[in-house]
C-alpha positions in Angstrom: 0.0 0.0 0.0 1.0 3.4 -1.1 0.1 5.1 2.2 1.2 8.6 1.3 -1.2 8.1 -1.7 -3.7 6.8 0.3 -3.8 9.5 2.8 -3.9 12.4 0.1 -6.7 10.9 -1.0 -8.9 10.6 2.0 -11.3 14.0 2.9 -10.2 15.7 6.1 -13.6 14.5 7.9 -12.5 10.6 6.6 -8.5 11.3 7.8 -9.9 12.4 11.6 -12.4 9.8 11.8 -9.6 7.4 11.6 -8.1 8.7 14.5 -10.5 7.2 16.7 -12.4 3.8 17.6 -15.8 2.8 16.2 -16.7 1.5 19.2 -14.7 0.3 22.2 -12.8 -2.9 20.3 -12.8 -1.9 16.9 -10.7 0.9 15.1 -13.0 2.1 12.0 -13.0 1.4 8.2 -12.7 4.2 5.4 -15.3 2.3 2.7 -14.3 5.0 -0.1 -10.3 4.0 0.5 -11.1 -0.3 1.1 -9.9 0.2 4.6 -11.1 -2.3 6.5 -12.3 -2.1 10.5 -9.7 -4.0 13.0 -10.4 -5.4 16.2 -8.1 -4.9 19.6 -8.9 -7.0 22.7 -7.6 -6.9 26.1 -5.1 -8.3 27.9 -2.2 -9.1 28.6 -2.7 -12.5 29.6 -5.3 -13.9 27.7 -8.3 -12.6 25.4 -10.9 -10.8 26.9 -13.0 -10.4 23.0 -16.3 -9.4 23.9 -18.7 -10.9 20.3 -21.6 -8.2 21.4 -22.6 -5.3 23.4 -19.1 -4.6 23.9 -18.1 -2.4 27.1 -14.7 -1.6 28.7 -15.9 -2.5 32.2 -16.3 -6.0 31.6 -19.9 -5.9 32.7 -20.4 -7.9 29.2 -19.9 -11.7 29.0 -16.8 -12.1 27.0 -15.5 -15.5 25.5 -14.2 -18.6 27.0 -11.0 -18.7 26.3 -7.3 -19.3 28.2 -6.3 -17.3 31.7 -2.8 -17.4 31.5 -0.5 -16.5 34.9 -0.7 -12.7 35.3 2.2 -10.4 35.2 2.7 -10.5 39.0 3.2 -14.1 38.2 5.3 -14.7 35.1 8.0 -12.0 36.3 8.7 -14.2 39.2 10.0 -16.4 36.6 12.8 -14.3 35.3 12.6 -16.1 32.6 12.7 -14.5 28.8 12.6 -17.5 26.9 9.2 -18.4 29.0 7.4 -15.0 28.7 8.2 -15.8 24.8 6.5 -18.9 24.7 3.5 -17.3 26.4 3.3 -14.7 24.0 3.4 -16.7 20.7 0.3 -18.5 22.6 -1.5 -15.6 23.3 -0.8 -14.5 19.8 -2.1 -18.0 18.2 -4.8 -17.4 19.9 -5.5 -13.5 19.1 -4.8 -15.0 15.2 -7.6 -17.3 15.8 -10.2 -14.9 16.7 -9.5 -11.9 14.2 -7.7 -9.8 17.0 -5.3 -7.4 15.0 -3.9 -6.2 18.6 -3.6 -7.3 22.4 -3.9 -4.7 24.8 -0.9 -5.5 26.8 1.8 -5.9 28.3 1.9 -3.4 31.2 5.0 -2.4 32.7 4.4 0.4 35.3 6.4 0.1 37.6 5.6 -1.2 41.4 5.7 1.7 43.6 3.9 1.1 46.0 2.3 -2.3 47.3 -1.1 -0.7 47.6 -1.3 0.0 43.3 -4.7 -2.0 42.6 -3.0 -2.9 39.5 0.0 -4.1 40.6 -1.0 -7.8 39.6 -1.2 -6.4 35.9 2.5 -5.2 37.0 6.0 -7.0 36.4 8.0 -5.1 38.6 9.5 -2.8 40.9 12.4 -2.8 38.7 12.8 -1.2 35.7 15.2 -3.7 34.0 13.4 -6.8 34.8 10.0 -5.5 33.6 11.2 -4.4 30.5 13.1 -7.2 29.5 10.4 -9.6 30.3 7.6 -7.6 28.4 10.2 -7.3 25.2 10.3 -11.5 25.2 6.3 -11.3 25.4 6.5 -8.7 22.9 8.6 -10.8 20.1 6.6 -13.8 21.0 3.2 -12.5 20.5 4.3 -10.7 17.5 6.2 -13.5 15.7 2.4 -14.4 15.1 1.9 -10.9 13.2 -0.4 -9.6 16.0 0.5 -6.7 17.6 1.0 -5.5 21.2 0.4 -2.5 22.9 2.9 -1.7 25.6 1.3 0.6 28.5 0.7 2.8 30.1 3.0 5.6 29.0 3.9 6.7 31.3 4.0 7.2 35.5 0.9 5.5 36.0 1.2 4.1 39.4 -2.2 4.2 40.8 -5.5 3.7 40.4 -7.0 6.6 42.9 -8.0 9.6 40.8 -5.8 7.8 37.8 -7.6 10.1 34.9 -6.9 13.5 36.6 -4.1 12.9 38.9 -0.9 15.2 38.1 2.3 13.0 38.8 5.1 15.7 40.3 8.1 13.7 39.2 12.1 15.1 38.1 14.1 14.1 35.3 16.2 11.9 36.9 13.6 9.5 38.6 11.5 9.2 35.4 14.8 8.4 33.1 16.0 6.0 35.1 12.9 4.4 36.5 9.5 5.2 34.9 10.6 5.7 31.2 12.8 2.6 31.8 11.0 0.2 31.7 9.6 1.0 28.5 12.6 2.3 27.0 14.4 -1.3 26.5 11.2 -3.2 25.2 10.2 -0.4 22.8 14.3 -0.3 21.2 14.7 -3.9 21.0 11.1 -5.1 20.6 9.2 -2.6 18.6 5.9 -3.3 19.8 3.1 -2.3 17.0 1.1 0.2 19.9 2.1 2.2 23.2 -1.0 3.0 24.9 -0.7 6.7 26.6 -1.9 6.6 30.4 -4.8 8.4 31.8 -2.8 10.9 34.4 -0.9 14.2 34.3 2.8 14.1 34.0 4.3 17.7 36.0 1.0 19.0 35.3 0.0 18.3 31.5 -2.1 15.4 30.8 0.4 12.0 28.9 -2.5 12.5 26.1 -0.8 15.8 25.2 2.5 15.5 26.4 4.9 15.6 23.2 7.8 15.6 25.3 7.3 12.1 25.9 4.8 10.8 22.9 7.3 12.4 20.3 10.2 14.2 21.4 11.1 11.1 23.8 9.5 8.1 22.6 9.9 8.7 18.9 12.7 11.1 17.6 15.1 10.1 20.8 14.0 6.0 20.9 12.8 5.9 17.1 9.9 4.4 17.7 7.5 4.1 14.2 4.5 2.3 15.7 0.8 3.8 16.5 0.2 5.5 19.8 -3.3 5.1 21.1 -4.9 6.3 24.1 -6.2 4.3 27.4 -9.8 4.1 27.3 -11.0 7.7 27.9 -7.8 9.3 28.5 -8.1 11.8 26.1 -8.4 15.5 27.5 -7.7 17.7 24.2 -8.0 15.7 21.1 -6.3 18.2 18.9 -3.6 19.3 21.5 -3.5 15.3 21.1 -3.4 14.9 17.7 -0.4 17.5 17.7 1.7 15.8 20.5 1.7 12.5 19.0 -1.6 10.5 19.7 -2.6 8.8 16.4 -5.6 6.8 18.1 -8.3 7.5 20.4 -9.7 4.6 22.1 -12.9 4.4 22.3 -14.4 6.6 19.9 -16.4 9.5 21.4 -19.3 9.5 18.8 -17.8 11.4 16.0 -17.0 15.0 18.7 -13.8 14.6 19.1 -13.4 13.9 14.9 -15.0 17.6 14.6 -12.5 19.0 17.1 -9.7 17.6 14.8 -11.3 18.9 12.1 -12.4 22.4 13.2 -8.7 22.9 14.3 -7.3 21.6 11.0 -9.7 24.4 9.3 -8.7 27.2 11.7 -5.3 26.7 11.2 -4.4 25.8 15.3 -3.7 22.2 13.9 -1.3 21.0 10.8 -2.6 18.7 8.8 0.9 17.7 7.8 0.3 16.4 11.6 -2.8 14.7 11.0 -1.8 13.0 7.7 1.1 11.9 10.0 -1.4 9.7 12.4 -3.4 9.0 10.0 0.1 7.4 7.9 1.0 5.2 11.0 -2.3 4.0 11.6 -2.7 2.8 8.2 0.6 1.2 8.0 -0.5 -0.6 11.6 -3.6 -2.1 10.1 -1.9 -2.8 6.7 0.7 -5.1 8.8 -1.8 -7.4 10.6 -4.1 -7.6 7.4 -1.7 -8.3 4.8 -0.4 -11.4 6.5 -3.6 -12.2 8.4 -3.9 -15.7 8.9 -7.0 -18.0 8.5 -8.3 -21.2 9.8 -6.0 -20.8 12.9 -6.5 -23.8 15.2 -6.5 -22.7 18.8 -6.0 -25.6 20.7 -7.4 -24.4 24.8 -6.4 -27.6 26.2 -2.7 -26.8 25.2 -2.8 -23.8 26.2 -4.2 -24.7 29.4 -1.5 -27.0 30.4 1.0 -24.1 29.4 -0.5 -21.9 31.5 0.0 -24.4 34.6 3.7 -24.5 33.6 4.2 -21.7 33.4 3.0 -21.1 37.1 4.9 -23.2 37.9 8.1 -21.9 36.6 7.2 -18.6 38.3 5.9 -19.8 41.8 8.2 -18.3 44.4 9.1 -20.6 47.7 9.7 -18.0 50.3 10.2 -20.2 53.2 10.9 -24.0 53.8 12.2 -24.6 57.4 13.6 -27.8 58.0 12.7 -29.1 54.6 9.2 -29.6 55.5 8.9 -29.0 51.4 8.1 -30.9 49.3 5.4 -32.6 51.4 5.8 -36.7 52.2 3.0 -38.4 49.8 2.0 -40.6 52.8 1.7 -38.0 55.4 -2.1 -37.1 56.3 -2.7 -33.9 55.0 -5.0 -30.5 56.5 -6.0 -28.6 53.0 -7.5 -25.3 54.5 -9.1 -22.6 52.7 -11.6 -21.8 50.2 -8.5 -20.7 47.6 -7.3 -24.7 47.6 -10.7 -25.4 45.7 -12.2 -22.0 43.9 -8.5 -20.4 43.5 -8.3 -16.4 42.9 -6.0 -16.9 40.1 -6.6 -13.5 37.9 -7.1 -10.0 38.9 -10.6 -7.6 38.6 -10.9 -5.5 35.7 -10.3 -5.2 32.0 -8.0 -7.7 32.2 -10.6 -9.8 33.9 -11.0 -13.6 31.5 -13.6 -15.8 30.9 -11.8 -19.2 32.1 -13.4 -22.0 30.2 -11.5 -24.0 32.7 -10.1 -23.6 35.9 -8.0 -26.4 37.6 -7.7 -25.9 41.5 -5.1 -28.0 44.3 -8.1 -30.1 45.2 -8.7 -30.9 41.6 -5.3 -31.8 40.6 -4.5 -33.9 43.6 -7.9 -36.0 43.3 -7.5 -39.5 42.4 -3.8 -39.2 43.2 -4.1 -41.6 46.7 -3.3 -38.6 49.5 -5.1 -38.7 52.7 -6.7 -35.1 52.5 -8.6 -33.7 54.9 -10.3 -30.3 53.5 -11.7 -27.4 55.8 -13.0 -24.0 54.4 -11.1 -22.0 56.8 -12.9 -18.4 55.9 -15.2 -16.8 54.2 -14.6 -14.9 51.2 -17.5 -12.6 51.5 -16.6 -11.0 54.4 -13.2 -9.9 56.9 -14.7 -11.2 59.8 -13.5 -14.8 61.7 -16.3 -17.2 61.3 -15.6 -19.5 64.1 -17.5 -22.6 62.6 -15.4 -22.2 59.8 -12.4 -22.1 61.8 -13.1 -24.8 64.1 -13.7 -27.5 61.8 -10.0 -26.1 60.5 -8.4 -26.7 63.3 -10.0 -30.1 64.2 -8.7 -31.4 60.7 -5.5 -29.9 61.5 -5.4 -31.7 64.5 -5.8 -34.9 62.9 -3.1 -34.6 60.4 0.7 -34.7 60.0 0.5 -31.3 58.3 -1.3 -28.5 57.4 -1.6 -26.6 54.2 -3.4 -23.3 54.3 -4.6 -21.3 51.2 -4.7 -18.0 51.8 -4.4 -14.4 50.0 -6.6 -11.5 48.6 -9.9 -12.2 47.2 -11.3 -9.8 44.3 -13.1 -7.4 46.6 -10.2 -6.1 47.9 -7.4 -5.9 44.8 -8.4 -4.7 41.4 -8.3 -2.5 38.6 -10.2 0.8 39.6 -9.2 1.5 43.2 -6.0 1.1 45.8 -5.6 -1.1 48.5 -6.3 0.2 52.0 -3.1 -1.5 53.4 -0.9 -4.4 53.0 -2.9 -6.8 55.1 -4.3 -9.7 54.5 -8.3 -10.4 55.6 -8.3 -10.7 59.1 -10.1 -14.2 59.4 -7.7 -15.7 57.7 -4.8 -14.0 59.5 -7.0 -15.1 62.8 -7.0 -18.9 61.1 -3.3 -19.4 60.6 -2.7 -18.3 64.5 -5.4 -20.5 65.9 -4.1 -23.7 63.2 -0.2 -22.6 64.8 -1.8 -23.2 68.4 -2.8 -27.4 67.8 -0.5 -27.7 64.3 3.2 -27.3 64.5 4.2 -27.8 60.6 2.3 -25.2 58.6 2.2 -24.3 55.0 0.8 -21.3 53.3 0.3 -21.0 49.9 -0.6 -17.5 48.6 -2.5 -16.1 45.9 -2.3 -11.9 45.9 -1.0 -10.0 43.0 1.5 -8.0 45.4 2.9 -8.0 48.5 1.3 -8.8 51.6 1.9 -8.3 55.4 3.1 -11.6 57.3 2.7 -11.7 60.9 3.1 -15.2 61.4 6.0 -15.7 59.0 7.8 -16.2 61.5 6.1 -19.5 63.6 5.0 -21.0 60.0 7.2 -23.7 58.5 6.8 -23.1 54.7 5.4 -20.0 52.1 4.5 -20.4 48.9 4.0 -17.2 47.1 1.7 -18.3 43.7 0.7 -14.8 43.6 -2.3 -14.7 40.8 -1.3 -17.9 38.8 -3.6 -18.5 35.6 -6.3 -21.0 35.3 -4.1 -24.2 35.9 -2.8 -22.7 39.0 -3.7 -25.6 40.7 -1.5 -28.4 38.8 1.4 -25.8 39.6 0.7 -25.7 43.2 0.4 -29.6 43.5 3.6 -30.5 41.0 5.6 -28.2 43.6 4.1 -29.1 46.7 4.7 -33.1 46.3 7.9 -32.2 44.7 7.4 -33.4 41.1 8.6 -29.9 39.9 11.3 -28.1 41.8 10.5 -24.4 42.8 12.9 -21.8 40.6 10.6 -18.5 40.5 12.3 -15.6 42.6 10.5 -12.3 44.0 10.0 -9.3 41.5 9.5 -7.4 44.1 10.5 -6.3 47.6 8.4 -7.5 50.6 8.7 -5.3 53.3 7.9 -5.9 56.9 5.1 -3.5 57.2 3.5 -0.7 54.8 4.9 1.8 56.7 8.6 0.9 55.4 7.5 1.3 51.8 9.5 4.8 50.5 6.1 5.5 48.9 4.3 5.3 51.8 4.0 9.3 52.9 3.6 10.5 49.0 0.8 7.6 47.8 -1.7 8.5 46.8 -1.2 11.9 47.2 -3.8 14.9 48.2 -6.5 15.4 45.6 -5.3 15.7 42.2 -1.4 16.2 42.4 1.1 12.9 44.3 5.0 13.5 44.6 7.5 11.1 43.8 9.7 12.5 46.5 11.4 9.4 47.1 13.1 9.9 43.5 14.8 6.9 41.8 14.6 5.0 45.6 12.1 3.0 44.6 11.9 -0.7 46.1 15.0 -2.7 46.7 16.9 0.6 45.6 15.6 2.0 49.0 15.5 -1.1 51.0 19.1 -2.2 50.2 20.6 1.8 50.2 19.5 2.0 54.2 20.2 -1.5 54.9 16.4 -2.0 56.3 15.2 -4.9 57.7 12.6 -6.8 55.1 10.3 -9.2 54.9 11.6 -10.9 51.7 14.4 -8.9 49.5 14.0 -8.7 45.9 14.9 -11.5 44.0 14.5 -13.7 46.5 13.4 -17.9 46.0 14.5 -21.0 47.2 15.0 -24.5 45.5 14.7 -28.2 46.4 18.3 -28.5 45.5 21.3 -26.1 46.4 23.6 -23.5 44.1 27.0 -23.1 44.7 28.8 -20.0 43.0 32.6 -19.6 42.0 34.7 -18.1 40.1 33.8 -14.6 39.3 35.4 -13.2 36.7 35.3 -9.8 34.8 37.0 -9.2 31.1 39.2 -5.9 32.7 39.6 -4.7 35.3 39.8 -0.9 34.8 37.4 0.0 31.7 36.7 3.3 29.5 33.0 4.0 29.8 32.6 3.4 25.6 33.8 -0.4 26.7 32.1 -3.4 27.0 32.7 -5.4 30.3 32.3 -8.9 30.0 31.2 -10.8 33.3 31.2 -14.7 34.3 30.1 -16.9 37.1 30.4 -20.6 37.7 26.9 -21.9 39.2 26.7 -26.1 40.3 24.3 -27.7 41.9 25.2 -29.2 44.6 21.8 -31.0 45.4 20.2 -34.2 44.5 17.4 -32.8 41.9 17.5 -30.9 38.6 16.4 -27.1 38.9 16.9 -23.8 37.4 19.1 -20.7 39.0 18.3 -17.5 38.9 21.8 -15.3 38.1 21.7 -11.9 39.3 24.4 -9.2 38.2 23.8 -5.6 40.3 26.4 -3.2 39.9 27.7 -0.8 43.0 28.7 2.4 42.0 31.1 4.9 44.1 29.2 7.0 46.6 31.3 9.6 46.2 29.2 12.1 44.7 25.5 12.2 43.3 23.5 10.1 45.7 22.7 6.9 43.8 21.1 3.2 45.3 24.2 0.9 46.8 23.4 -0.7 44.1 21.1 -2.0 41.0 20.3 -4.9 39.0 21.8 -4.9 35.2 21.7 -8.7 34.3 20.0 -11.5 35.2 19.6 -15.4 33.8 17.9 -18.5 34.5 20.0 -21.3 33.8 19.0 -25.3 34.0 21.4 -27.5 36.0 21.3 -31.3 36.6 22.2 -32.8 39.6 26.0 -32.0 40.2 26.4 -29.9 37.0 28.4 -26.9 36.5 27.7 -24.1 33.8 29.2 -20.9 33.2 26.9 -18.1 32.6 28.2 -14.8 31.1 27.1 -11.6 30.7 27.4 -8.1 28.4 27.7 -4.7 30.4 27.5 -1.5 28.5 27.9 1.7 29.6 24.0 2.0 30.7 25.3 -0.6 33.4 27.4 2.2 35.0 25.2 5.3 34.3 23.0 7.6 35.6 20.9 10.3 34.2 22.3 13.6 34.7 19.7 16.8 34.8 22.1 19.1 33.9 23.5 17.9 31.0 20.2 16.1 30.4 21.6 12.5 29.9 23.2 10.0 30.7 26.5 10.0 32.5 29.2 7.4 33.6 30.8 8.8 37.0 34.5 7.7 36.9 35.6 5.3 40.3 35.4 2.2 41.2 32.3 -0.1 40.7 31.7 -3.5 42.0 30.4 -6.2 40.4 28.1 -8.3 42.1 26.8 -11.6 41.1 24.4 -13.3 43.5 21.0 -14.5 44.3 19.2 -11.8 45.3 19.6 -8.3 46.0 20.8 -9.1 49.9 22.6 -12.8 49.0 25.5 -11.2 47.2 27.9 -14.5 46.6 31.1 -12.6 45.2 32.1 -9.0 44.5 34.8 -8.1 41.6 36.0 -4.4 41.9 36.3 -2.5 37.9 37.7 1.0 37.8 35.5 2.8 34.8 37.3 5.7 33.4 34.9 8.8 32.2 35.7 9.6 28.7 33.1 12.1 28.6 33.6 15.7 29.4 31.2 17.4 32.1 30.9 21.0 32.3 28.6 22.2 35.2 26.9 25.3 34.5 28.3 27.6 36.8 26.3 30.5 38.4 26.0 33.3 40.9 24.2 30.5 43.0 27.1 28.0 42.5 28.5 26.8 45.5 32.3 27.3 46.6 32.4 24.2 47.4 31.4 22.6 44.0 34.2 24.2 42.3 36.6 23.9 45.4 38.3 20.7 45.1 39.1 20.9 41.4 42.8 22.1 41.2 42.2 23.9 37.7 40.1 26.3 39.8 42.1 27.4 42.6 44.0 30.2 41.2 41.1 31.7 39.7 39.2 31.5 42.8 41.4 32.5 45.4 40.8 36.4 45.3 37.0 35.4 45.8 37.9 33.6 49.1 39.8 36.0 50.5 37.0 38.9 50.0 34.7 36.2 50.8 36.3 35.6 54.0 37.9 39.0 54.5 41.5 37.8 54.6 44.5 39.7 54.1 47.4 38.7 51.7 49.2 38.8 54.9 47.1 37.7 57.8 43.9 37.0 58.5 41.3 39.1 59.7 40.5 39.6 63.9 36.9 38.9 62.7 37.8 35.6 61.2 39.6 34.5 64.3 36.6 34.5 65.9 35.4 31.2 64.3 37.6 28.2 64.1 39.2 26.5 60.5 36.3 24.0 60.5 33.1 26.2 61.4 35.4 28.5 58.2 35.4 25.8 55.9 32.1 24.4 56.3 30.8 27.4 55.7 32.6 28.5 52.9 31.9 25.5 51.0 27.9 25.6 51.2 28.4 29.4 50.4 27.1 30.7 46.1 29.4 32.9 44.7 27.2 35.9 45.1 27.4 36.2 48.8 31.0 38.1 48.1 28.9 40.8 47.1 27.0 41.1 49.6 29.1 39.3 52.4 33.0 39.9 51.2 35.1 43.0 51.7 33.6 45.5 48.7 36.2 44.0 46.4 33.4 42.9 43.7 30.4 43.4 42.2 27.9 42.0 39.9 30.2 42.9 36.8 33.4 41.6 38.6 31.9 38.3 39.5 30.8 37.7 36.4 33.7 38.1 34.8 35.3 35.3 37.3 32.6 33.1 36.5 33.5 33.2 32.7 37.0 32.4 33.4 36.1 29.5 35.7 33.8 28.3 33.0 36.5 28.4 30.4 38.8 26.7 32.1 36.5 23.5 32.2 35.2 23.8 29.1 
């Protein structure tokens, strides 16, 4: 298709209406041009097509089809080549029922604990969440079905999310928020970004062309279609002009006479429009030109992926004296409603139609265990129900262990509101206690999309964090339990002791319509790790069946140029009796010598498969993004010379070996310097001290010869101190009458020169 043609020969009325949905699934078709309608579908985790009376809300009965793990889940597994697999599924299937795009995957990034979307999440970490949504990316698109990455960008909440105003620096949103798109949009080149609903510093992400152009497509090069979330448009034409091609839904044809009213009054170029109009064509050009038909979607298939996949991802937070994997003769105490209706998806528009849903108790019938099942809790409602829990403690009583299935049921985590706190219901928090008072071997198994307060962790035996696990969760949860699978999923996330730790917690949600990000780029382990807190669980943290021995540590050089790239190996073995998988974890320290920066932060990471007693070496690329961080003045990023060490380990507090590399700073940095500059920031450079001595000395009133009676008054260090938190302008006002504004300024130039 000639597209330029096409688009010179569309009216302006048919160019606008292009820019925006038919209804809420389906983009519309230009009849005069032969372009044809396409249908998106949400996601990201399975399909969510509504066949009629389509609504965003999901009040609408939508399709049976495949709930695969959610995001909370499958970034647990740390594993790119399995997020891949899952995506060419998901993209079988979209191929299958005429779905040109999945809505999906979402990276925002975990901020706080109480984000109601937070089971849609990866991560807290930008790296991680990024990589893993680029392998689901490739996957689903290697079926020629697009993605839509979202949502762009700083959408952390779901209180006030359409008119909330995010107050966030430069800094923090480079090297966390953007982050996490930034890799998966370079490398993966997803067909759609969906724009977020909130304000970024003030201006809604609809109309922001800092980041929908000036960012996302001249700076990354990103070619693809950027649509809006459903009703996030504020100013269609400011829109339009920013760099949103698509508005999703439509809004009945008024927002199409905006776009053209400002085309005709000359506030809008239509060079502009023809621009969205371009990409969106070329978007539904790609899917229909190699759509496929007859597509055989096998759900049974599928299904048993999905329980794989859990169980790849499953994390095993706790096993005290081995009391996991459980002994097949032992009578067992199942507890809790979750061990037979599971809450293994989130609320919202994510929300799927299972047509099949495989719990514990359905995967361990017929397989010979001596269960004893108790309901523990009601769902319905917080408070104990002592009925409930008495028959749960008889039957724990009788047995040689007890399993509890606990976690957050739908009324309390989903799409559309926060979390009050980090707590789980309290009759189920009141179960576990009064099971711990007649049971000493406790499991629990949880199902939450995000972290959760534990204040038995400490008296239970075992913790299984499923978090929201897909359809087949169950099959997962039994395969790991009895030990036919060994558990190789490791935390996403920090899980810290209480809420109140949380370096969100005095800035979430914010007042009204504005929240600060004042913790800046401190965001989960990066804040956690930097004070050396006490946590509940650290980030990246998961236990095996089997045991990992590390050695050897190795790094290609070991003093680097910030253009190089430093090569990095480890020797893993296990040292167990049973197969599993490893999770290799490269964080880099950086000196703390200057711009306050996390002790340290995670820049590689691999699963790798060992047998019993095998050894593999697993190696590793850092660029110079492994060593940088984004500088506001000079507005990007910068590699601080020092020393950095190299850390490989299991988790962001099991640190195996360190390897010290000197990086050397090829790039020149030249501070701005100003009236308000600081003595001190220039002090301790020896270029500067010649041209800065006569300002000390009027600063500080000191003779050539001898110092002042005034200055002996005050001793060196109360001098010093002083001095060096002192701008350059207080020697007019504060020095001995030798300069003025002209004077100083001429000073400033030579000190400017003489970095540049």
């Amino acid at each position: 298709m000639d597209y330029k043609k096409v688009v010179s020969s569309m009216t302006l009325e048919e160019k606008a209406s292009l820019c925006s949905g038919r209804d809420f699934w389906h983009t519309k078709a230009v009849k005069s041009q032969k372009i044809p309608e396409i249908m998106v579908s949400d996601g990201p985790h399975g399909l969510r097509k509504q066949p009629k009376s389509p609504d965003h809300t999901g009040a609408y009965e939508s399709i049976k089809a495949v709930c695969f793990p959610a995001a909370c889940a499958t970034a647990s597994s740390f594993d790119r080549s399995l997020l891949n697999k899952m995506g060419k599924a998901i993209g079988t299937e979209c191929q299958a029922e005429n779905i040109a795009t999945i809505l999906g995957p979402a990276v925002n990034i975990k901020r706080s604990p109480l984000c109601g979307r937070n089971f849609e999440y990866y991560s807290e970490d930008p790296m991680l969440a990024s990589e893993l949504a680029g392998a689901l990316i490739k996957g689903v698109q290697s079926r020629n079905v697009g993605t839509s990455i979202k949502h762009f960008t700083a959408n952390n909440q779901e209180t006030r999310r359409l008119t909330v105003s995010v107050k966030v620096d430069e800094r923090t949103m480079r090297e966390i928020y953007l982050a996490a798109f930034e890799g998966a949009v370079k490398n993966a080149s997803p067909w759609t970004v969906m724009c977020s609903y909130n304000r970024i510093n003030g201006l809604h992400a609809s109309e922001n062309k800092k980041y929908l152009t000036d960012i996302l497509r001249d700076e990354w090069g990103y070619e693809g279609v950027v649509m809006s979330d459903w009703g996030a448009v504020n100013d269609r034409p400011k829109g339009i002009a920013a760099g949103l091609d698509l508005e999703m839904p439509g809004s009945y044809g008024i927002n199409d006479r905006e776009i053209v009213e400002a085309v005709q009054n000359g506030t809008l170029s239509e060079k502009i429009l023809d621009r969205s109009v371009e990409r969106i064509l070329r978007w539904i050009d790609k899917y229909e030109t190699k759509k496929q038909k007859d597509v055989k979607w096998d759900k049974d298939s599928d299904h048993e992926l999905a329980g794989k996949i859990e169980e790849e991802s499953a994390v095993l937070l706790k096993n005290e004296g081995g009391i996991l994997p459980l002994d097949k003769n032992d009578t067992i105490a199942v507890i809790g409603k979750f061990a037979k209706a599971p809450r293994y998806q989130g609320g919202g528009s994510s929300h799927i139609n299972s047509y099949k849903v495989t719990s514990f108790m359905d995967a361990a019938k017929g397989k010979g265990h001596d269960l004893i099942y108790a309901d523990g809790y009601d769902l319905d409602k917080e408070e104990a129900d002592r009925t409930l829990i008495t028959k749960a403690v008889n039957a724990a009583k009788k047995s040689d262990v007890a399993v509890i299935f606990a976690g957050l049921p739908d009324i309390i985590e989903s799409e559309g509101y926060d979390r009050n706190d980090m707590s789980l219901p309290e009759n189920q928090n009141i179960l576990i206690d009064e099971i711990l008072k007649v049971q000493p071997n406790v499991v629990v198994v949880l199902h939450n999309g995000s972290a959760v307060e534990m204040p038995w962790e400490k008296e239970v035996k075992g913790i299984f964090e499923m978090y929201l696990g897909g359809q087949n969760v169950g099959t997962a949860e039994y395969d790991l339990l009895f030990g036919k699978a060994n558990p190789c999923g490791r935390l996403p996330e920090t899980f810290p002791k209480k809420l109140e730790d949380n370096p969100s917690y005095l800035n979430f949600p914010g007042y009204l319509d504005n929240v600060d990000y004042a913790e800046g780029v401190f965001v989960g382990y990066r804040y956690y790790d930097s004070k050396n807190m006490e946590v509940l669980f650290p980030f990246g943290h998961g236990l095996s069946y089997t045991t990992y021995k590390y050695s050897n540590l190795k790094v290609s050089k070991r003093k680097i140029k910030d253009t190089d790239m430093l090569t990095v190996s480890v020797d893993v073995t296990n040292i167990g009796r049973m197969a599993g998988k490893e999770v290799v974890q490269i964080y880099v320290a950086p000196p703390q010598d200057g711009i306050p920066r996390p002790v340290h932060e995670l820049k590689a990471f691999e699963k790798v498969t060992l047998r019993a007693g095998e050894t593999k070496t697993v190696t590793f690329e850092l660029g110079s993004r492994a060593f940088a961080y984004w500088d506001k003045e000079i507005h990007d990023w910068y590699v601080a010379g020092g020393d950095y060490m190299i850390e490989a380990g299991s988790s962001s507090r099991d640190i195996k070996y360190v390897k010290k590399v000197n990086v050397e700073s090829t790039r020149k940095r030249v501070p701005a310097i100003t009236e308000n500059t600081c003595f001190g920031d220039l002090m301790d450079d020896p270029r500067l001290t010649d041209i800065l001595r006569p300002l000390v000395n009027s600063y500080l009133h000191i003779d050539k010869n001898e110092k002042s009676k005034a200055l002996n008054a005050i001793n060196d260090k109360m001098n010093r101190e002083l001095l060096r938190f002192s701008p350059l302008r207080g020697v007019i006002s504060l020095g001995d009458g030798e300069f003025d504004h002209e004077k100083l300024a001429k000073v400033i130039m030579a000190l400017q020169s003489k970095l540049s």
